[in-house]
C-alpha positions in Angstrom: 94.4 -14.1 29.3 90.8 -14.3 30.8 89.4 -11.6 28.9 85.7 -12.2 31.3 88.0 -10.0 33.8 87.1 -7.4 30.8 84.0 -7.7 30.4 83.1 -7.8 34.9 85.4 -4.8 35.5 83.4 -3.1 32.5 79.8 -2.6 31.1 77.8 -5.6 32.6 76.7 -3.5 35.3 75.8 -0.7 33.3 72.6 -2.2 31.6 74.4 -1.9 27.9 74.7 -5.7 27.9 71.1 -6.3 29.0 70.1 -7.7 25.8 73.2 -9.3 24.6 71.8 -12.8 24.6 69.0 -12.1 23.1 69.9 -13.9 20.2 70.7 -16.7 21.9 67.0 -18.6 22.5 66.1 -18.2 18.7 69.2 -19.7 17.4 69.7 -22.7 20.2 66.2 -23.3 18.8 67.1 -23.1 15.4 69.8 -25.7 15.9 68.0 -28.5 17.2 70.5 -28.4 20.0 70.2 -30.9 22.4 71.7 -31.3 25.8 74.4 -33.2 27.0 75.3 -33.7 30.5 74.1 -30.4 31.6 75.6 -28.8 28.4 73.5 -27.4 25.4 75.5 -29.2 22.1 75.5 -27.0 18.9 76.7 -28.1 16.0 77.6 -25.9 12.6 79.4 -26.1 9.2 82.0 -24.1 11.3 82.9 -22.4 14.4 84.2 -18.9 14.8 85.6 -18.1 17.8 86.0 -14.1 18.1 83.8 -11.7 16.6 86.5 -9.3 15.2 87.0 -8.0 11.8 88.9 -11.5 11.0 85.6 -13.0 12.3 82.6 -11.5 11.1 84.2 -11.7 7.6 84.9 -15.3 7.9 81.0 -15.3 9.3 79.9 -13.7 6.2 82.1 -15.3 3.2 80.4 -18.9 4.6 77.4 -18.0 5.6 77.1 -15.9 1.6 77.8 -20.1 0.2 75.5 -21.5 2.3 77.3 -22.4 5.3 76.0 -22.7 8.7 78.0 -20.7 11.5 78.1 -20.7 15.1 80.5 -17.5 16.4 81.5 -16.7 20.0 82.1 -13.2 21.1 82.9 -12.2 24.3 81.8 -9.0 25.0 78.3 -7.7 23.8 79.7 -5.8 20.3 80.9 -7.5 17.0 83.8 -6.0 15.3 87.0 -6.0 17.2 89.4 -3.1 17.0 86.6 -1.0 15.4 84.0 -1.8 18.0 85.0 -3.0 21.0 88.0 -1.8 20.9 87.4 1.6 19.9 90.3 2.1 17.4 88.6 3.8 14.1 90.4 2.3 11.1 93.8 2.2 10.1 93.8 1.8 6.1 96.5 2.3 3.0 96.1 5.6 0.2 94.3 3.0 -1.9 91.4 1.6 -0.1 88.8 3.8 -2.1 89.3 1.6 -5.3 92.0 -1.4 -5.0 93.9 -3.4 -2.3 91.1 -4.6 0.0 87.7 -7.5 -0.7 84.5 -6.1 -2.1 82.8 -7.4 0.7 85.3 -5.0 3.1 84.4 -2.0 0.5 80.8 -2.7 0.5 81.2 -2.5 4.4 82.9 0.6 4.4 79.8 1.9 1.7 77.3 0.9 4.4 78.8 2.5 6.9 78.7 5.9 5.2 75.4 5.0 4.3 74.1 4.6 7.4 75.0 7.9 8.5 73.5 9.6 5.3 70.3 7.7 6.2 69.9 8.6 10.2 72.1 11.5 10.8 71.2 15.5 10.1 74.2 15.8 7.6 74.9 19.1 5.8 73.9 19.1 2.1 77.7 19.2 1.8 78.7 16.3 3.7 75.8 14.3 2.7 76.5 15.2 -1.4 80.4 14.2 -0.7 81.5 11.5 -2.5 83.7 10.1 0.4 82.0 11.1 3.5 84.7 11.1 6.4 82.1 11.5 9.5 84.6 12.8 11.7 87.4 14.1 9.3 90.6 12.3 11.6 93.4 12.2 9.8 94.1 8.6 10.2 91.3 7.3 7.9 89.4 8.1 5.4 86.4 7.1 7.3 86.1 7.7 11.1 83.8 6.6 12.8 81.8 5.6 15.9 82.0 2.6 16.7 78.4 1.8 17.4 78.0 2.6 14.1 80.2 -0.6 12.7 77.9 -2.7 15.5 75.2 -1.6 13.6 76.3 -2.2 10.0 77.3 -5.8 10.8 74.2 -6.4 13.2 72.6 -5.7 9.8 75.0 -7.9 7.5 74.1 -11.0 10.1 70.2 -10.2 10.8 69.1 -12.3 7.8 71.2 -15.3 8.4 70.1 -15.4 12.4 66.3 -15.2 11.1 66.8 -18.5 8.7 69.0 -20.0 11.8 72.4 -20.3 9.5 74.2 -18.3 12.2 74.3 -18.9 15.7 75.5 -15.4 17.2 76.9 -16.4 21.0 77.5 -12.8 22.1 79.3 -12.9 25.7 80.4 -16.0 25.8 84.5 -17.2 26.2 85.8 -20.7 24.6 87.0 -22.1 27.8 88.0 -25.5 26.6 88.5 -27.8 23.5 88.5 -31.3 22.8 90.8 -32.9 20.1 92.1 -35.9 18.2 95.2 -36.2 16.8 95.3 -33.5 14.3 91.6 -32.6 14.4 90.0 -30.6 16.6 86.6 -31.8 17.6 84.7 -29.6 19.3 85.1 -26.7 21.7 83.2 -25.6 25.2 82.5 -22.3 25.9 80.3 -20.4 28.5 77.8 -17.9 29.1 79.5 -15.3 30.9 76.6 -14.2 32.4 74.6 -17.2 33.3 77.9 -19.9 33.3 75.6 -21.8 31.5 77.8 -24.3 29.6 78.0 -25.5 25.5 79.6 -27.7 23.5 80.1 -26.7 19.9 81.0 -28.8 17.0 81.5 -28.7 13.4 84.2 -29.7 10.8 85.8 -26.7 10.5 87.3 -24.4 13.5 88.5 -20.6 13.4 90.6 -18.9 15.9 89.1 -15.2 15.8 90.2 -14.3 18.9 92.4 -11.0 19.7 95.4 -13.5 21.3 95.1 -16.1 19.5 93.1 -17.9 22.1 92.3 -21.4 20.5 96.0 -22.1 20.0 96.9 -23.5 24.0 93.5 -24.8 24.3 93.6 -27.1 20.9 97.7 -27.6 21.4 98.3 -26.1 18.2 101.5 -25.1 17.7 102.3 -21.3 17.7 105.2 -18.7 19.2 104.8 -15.5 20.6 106.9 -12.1 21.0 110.4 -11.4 19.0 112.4 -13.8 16.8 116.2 -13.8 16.6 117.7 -13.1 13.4 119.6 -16.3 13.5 116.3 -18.0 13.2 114.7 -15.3 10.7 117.6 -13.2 9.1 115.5 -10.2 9.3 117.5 -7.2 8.8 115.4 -5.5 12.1 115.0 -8.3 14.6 117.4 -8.8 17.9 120.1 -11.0 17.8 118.1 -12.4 21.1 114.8 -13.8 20.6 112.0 -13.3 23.7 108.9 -15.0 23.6 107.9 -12.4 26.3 108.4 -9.4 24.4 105.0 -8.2 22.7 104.2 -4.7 21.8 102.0 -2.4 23.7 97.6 -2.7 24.1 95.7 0.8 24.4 92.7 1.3 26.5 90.9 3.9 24.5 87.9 6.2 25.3 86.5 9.2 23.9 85.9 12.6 24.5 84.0 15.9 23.6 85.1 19.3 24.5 82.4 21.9 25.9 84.0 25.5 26.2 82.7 26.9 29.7 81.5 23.9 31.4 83.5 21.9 33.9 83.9 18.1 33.5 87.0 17.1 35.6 86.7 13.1 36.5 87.6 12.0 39.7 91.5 12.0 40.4 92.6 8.2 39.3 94.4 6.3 41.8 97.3 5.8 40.4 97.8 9.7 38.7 101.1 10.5 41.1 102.8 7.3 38.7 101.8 8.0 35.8 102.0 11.5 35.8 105.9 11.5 36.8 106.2 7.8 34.6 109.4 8.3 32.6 109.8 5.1 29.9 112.5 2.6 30.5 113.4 1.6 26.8 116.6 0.6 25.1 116.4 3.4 23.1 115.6 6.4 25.5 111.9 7.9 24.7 111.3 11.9 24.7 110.9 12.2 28.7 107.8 11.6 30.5 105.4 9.6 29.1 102.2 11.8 29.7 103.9 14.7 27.9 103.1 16.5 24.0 106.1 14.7 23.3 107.2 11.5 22.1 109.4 9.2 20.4 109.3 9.9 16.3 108.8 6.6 15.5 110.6 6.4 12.5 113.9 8.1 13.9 113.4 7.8 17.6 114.4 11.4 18.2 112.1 13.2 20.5 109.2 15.1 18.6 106.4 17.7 19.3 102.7 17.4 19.2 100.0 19.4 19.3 96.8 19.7 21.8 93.6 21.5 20.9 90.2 20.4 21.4 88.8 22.9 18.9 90.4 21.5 16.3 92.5 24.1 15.4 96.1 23.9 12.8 99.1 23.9 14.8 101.7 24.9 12.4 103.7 21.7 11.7 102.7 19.7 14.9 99.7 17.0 14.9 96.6 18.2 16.8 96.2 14.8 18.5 92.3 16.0 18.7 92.5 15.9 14.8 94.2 12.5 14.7 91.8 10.2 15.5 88.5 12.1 15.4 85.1 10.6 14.9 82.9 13.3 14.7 83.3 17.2 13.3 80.6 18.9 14.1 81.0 20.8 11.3 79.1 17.9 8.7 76.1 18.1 11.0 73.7 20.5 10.8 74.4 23.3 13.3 73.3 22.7 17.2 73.6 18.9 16.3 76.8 18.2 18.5 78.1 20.4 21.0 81.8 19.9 19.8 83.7 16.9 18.0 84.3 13.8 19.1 87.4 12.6 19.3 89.0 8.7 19.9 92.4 8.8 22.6 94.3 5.9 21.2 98.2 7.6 21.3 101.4 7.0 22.3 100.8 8.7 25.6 98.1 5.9 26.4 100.2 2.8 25.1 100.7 0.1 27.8 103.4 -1.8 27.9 104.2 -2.3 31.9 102.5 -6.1 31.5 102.0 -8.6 28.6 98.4 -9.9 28.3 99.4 -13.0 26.1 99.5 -15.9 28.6 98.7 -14.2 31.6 97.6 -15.3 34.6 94.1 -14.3 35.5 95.4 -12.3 38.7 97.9 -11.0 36.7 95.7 -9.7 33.4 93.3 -7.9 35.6 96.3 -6.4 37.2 97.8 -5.3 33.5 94.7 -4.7 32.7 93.5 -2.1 35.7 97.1 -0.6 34.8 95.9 0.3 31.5 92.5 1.9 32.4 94.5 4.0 35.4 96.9 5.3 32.6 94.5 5.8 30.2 92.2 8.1 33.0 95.4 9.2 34.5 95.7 11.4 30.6 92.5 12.3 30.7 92.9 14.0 34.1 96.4 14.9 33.3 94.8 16.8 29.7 91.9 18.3 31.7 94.0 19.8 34.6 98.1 20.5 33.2 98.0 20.0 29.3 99.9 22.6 28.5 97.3 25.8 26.2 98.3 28.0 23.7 97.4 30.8 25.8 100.2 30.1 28.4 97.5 28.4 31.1 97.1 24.9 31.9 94.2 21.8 31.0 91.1 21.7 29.6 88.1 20.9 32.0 85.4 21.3 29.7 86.9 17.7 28.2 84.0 15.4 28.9 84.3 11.4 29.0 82.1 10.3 26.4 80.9 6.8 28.0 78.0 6.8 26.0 80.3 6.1 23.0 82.1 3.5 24.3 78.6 1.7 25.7 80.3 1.5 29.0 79.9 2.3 32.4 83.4 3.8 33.3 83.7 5.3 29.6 86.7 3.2 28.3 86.6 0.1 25.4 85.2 -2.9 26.4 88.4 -4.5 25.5 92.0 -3.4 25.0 93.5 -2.7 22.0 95.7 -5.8 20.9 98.2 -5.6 18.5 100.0 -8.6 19.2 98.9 -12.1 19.2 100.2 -15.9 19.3 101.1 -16.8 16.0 101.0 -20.5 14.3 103.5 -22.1 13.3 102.6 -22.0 9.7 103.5 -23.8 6.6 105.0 -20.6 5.6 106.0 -17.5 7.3 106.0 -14.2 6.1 109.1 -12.4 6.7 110.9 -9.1 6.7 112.6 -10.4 3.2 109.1 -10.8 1.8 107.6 -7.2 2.5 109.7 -4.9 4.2 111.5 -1.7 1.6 115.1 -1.8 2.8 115.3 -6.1 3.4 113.8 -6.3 -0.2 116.8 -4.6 -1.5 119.3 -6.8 0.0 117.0 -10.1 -1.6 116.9 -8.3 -5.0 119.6 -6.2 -5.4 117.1 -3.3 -6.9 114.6 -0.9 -5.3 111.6 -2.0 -7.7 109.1 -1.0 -4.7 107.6 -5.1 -5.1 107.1 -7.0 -2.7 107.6 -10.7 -2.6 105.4 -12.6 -5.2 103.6 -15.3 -3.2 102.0 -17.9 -5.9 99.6 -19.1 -3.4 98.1 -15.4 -2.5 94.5 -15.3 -1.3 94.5 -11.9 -0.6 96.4 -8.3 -1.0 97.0 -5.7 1.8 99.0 -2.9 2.9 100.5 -1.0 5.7 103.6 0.2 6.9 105.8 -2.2 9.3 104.6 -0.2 12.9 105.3 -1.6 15.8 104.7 0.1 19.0 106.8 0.2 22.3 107.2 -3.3 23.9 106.7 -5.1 26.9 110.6 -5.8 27.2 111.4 -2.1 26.6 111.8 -1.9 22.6 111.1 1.7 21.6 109.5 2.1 18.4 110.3 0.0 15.3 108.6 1.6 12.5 109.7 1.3 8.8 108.8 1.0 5.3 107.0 -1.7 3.8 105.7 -2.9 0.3 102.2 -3.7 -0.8 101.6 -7.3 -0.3 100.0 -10.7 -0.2 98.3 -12.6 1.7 99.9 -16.2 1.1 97.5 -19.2 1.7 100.6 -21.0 3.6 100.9 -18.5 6.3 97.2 -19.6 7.0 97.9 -23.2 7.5 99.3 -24.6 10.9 102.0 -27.1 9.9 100.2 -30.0 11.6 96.3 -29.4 12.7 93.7 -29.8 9.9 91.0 -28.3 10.6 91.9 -25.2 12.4 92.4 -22.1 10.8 93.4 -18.3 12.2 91.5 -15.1 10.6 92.9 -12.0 13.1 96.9 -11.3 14.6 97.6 -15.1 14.6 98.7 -16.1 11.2 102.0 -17.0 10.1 103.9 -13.5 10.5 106.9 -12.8 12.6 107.2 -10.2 15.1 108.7 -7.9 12.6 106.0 -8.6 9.8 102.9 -8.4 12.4 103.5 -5.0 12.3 102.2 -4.6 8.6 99.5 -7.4 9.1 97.7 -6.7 11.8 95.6 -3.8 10.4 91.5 -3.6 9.9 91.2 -4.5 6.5 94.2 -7.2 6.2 92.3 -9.1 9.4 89.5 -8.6 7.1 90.7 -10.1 4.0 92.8 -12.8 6.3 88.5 -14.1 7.8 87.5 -13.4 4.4 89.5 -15.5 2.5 89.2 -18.6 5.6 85.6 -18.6 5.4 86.3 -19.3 1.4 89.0 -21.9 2.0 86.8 -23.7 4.7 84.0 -23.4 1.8 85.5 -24.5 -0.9 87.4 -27.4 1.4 84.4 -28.9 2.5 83.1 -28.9 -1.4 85.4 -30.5 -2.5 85.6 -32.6 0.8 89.7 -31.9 0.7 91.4 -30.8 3.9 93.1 -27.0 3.2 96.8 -27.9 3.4 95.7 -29.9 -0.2 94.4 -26.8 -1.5 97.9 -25.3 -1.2 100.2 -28.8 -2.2 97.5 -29.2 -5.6 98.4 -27.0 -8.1 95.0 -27.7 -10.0 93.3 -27.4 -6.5 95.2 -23.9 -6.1 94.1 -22.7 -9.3 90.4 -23.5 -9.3 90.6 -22.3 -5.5 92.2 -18.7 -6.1 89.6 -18.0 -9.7 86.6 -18.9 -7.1 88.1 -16.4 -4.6 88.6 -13.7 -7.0 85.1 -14.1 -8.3 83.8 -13.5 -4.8 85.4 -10.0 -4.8 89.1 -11.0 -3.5 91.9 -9.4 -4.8 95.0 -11.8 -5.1 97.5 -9.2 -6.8 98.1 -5.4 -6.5 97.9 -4.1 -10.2 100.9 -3.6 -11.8 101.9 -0.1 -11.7 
C-alpha cells in the first residue's frame, strides 16, 4: 500500500504539516551527507523505517548506547497507533509495576507528567497516584494523542541537537537495494518536495504498519490466515488465505456540547452504510451501524450503550466511556466544554478491502471506504442514535479535528492490525500462548505460557482479532502471559534486517495477542539492543540466538537496560 495516498487525501493542506521537515536541514547537515546523482546519501549505525511505537523504541534503545539513527516517518507525527493513528492504549492489569520495559513505563510516567506540568488539573487528579486524563475504560492512561507526539518529540530532541538521529518526518521508503542476504541501503522520498535519499547503514529495521520493507528487500514473509495442517492451531481454518487480514479503523474524535448544533455534512456514501448488513461466516448482530454487535467472545448478538454525558447504563458499555481521552471532570471547571472521546469500535471496523499489497488505485479506494464509514457513524450518531429519552441523535456531537491535527478530523493513518509477517527462525503459535491450546500441549491448566529460552522480552494481551477481510467474525479468546522469543525476530535468511511492529514471527492466530502498544514497544526495544549489542560484538543476530554464551551475555545486558525477559512466578 502507498500510504502518501494518506497523507494527500489528509492534513497537508491543512497547514499542520508546515513544519514537518523542519528537522530535516540540521540533521542532513549533521551527517555530512553528500549527494549522489541527484540524491542526498545518509548514512547511520541503523535505519528505522516507521516511526511507530516498534520504532521510536528501537530509536531510543540505540541511540541510549551510542548509536547513530536515521528513521523515516511518513506522516508528520511519531508514535503509530497512539499518534497517528489515534487509538489510546491497549495494555494488560499489570502494566503499573511488571510485564512491560522501563523505558515503556518511564514513557507512560512522562506522559502523565506532562499533563500535571501544562494542564489546569484538579488538586485531585493532579495528587492521583495514577492519573487516567480521560478515565476510558480501556487503559489506564487515555490520552490525546498530541500528547504522546510531544513526550517522544522530547525523548529525541537531545539526540537531533548532537546529530545522532536523523528524524525524516514525511518521507516513504520507496525502494531498496540488496546483496545476497544483506540489505544495503534503502531510497526513500520527501513526500512533499520528491526530493530523493539514499540511506545506508549496517543494520535495517522494518517499523512500518505493513510490514513495508519485506517486498522491497525480498525478504521472505506471509500474510493473512494459516491452515491448521501447516500450524495445528486449535482456532485456525482448515483453508489457509493469504488474503484474509483483519479489519483497519479510521478513528476521530469527538466532544459533546448540549444545545449547540454541529451536524457535518451528509457523507456520500451514508444510504450504504447506513442499511450495510455484514456478510460473515458467522452471522453478526444486524446492521452494522447499530448499538449492537457481535460479543466477540461468543458471537451472539449483544447490546451497547450510547451517551455522550457519560452517564452508567446499567450493564451495557457507554461506548463514550470506552475510549475516552478527556473527562472534564479532572480539569478545573470551565476548562473543557464536555469530554473528549476517541471512535475506534466495532461499528467503524473496515473490512470491505485489504490494504496489505494493494494497489495504489485500489488503497485509496479502501481507504476513502474507511473515512465514508467512519463519517457515515458520526452522522448516523448525530442524526438516529437511538436516546434514552425515546428521540433520536445527538447534534451537539462536534468533530474534533483539532485532535486529530487534520483537516477533515479523522487519523492521519488507519488503524492497522495486521501486517506481513517474516518468515522467522521461529514462530510463535497458538500452542505457545493461547489458554485452551496450552492444555491440549500440557495436559494441565497451569495458566503458563510456553517457556521460550531465548526470550527478549514479556507481554500480554488477550488473542483479539477483529472481523476480516474474507468475512471471519470475531475470533477472540484467552491467552497467557508471554515471551517475546528472540527467534521470532530473525528472518530465516536476511542478516541484517530486523522487524520491531505487526511483522515478527506470529501467525494469524497469535498476531492477535502481539500486536498491542507496549509488546510493539518491547518488540523495537529489544531490536535496537540486538542491533547494539550485534555490531559490539561485530556478530550477525541469528549468532546471538545459535551461541548459547552469546545468548546469555546478550539477555543479562538486556535485562540491565530495563527489559524484562520473564513474568514473575506467581
Amino acid at each position: 500500500m502507498n500510504r502518501r495516498n494518506f497523507i494527500e487525501n489528509m492534513a497537508v493542506s491543512s497547514g499542520v504539516l508546515a513544519t514537518a521537515s523542519a528537522f530535516v536541514p540540521a540533521t542532513v547537515k549533521a551527517q555530512q551527507a553528500e549527494s549522489v546523482s541527484g540524491k542526498t546519501k545518509l548514512n547511520a549505525d541503523v535505519v528505522i523505517a516507521g516511526g511507530g511505537l516498534g520504532g521510536c523504541a528501537a530509536a531510543l534503545a540505540a541511540l541510549r548506547n551510542g548509536l547513530s539513527v536515521i528513521l523515516t516517518e511518513e506522516t508528520d507525527w511519531v508514535g503509530g497507533q497512539l499518534s497517528q493513528q489515534g487509538v489510546p492504549p491497549d495494555e494488560h492489569i499489570w502494566i503499573e509495576t511488571h510485564g512491560a520495559t522501563q523505558l515503556y513505563r518511564d514513557f507512560r510516567t512522562a506522559i502523565r507528567q506532562y499533563y500535571i506540568r501544562n494542564y489546569p488539573l484538579t488538586e485531585s487528579a493532579k495528587n492521583r497516584k495514577n492519573l487516567n486524563p480521560g478515565d476510558g475504560s480501556v487503559s489506564k492512561l487515555c490520552h490525546e494523542p498530541r500528547v504522546a507526539v510531544a513526550v517522544l518529540n522530547e525523548l529525541f530532541a537531545p539526540y537531533i541537537s548532537t546529530g545522532k538521529l536523523t528524524l525524516l518526518l514525511e518521507h516513504k521508503v520507496i525502494s531498496a537495494s540488496t546483496d545476497q542476504n544483506q540489505v544495503k541501503a534503502l531510497e526513500a522520498i520527501n513526500l512533499k518536495s520528491n526530493a530523493k535519499f539514499i540511506l545506508s547503514a549496517p543494520y535495517f529495521v522494518d517499523a512500518t504498519e505493513m510490514g513495508d520493507l519485506l517486498p522491497l528487500t525480498g525478504t521472505e514473509f506471509v500474510t493473512g490466515t494459516e491452515a491448521k495442517s501447516e500450524t495445528n492451531e486449535l482456532h485456525a481454518p482448515e483453508k489457509a488465505d493469504p488474503e484474509n487480514n483483519q479489519a483497519f479503523t479510521v478513528c476521530f474524535a469527538i466532544d459533546y456540547v448540549p444545545g449547540e448544533n454541529h451536524l457535518i455534512e451528509k457523507p456520500k456514501q451514508y444510504e450504504f452504510w447506513k442499511n450495510f448488513v455484514p456478510k460473515m461466516t458467522k452471522p453478526w448482530s444486524g446492521k452494522l451501524l447499530d448499538l449492537s454487535y457481535s460479543n466477540p467472545k461468543t458471537l451472539e448478538p449483544k447490546a451497547l450503550g450510547f451517551h455522550p454525558e457519560g452517564l452508567m447504563m446499567g450493564d451495557m458499555l457507554n461506548l463514550w466511556n470506552y475510549r475516552r481521552i478527556i473527562n472534564k471532570e479532572n480539569f478545573n471547571k470551565g476548562t473543557y466544554a464536555g469530554d473528549i472521546t476517541i471512535v475506534n469500535w466495532p461499528q467503524n471496523d473496515y473490512f470491505l478491502g485489504n490494504l496489505i499489497g494493494a494497489s495504489e488505485k485500489d488503497s485509496k479506494k479502501y481507504f476513502e471506504g474507511g473515512k465514508q464509514l467512519s463519517l457515515s457513524l458520526l452522522y448516523w450518531l448525530q442524526t438516529e442514535a437511538p436516546r434514552p429519552d425515546g428521540g433520536k441523535g445527538w447534534p451537539g456531537i462536534r468533530l474534533r479535528k483539532d485532535i486529530m491535527g487534520t483537516e477533515d478530523g479523522l487519523a492521519k493513518y488507519p488503524y492497522i492490525r495486521e501486517s506481513r509477517r517474516i518468515r522467522a527462525v521461529f514462530t510463535i503459535k497458538e500452542e505457545h500462548v493461547g489458554a485452551d491450546n496450552r492444555v491440549l500441549i500440557t495436559g494441565k491448566k497451569d495458566n503458563t505460557a510456553a517457556e521460550f529460552y531465548d526470550s527478549v522480552g514479556v507481554g500480554y494481551y488477550h488473542i483479539d482479532l477483529h472481523p476480516s477481510t474474507s468475512g471471519n467474525n470475531y475470533i477472540d479468546f484467552g491467552s497467557l502471559p508471554f515471551q517475546i522469543p528472540l527467534g521470532a525476530l530473525l528472518p530465516k535468511r536476511m542478516e541484517n534486517l530486523l522487524p520491531a511492529n505487526k511483522n515478527i514471527g506470529t501467525t494469524h492466530i497469535t498476531n492477535g495477542c502481539y500486536r498491542l502498544h507496549p509488546v510493539e514497544w518491547s518488540i523495537g526495544e529489544s531490536v535496537g539492543l540486538l542491533i547494539t549489542y550485534a555490531l559490539d560484538r561485530k556478530v550477525i543476530p541469528k549468532a546471538v540466538r545459535e551461541k548459547e554464551e552469546l545468548l546469555k551475555e546478550f539477555q543479562e545486558f538486556i535485562k540491565k537496560q530495563g527489559v524484562e525477559t520473564h513474568w514473575p512466578k506467581a
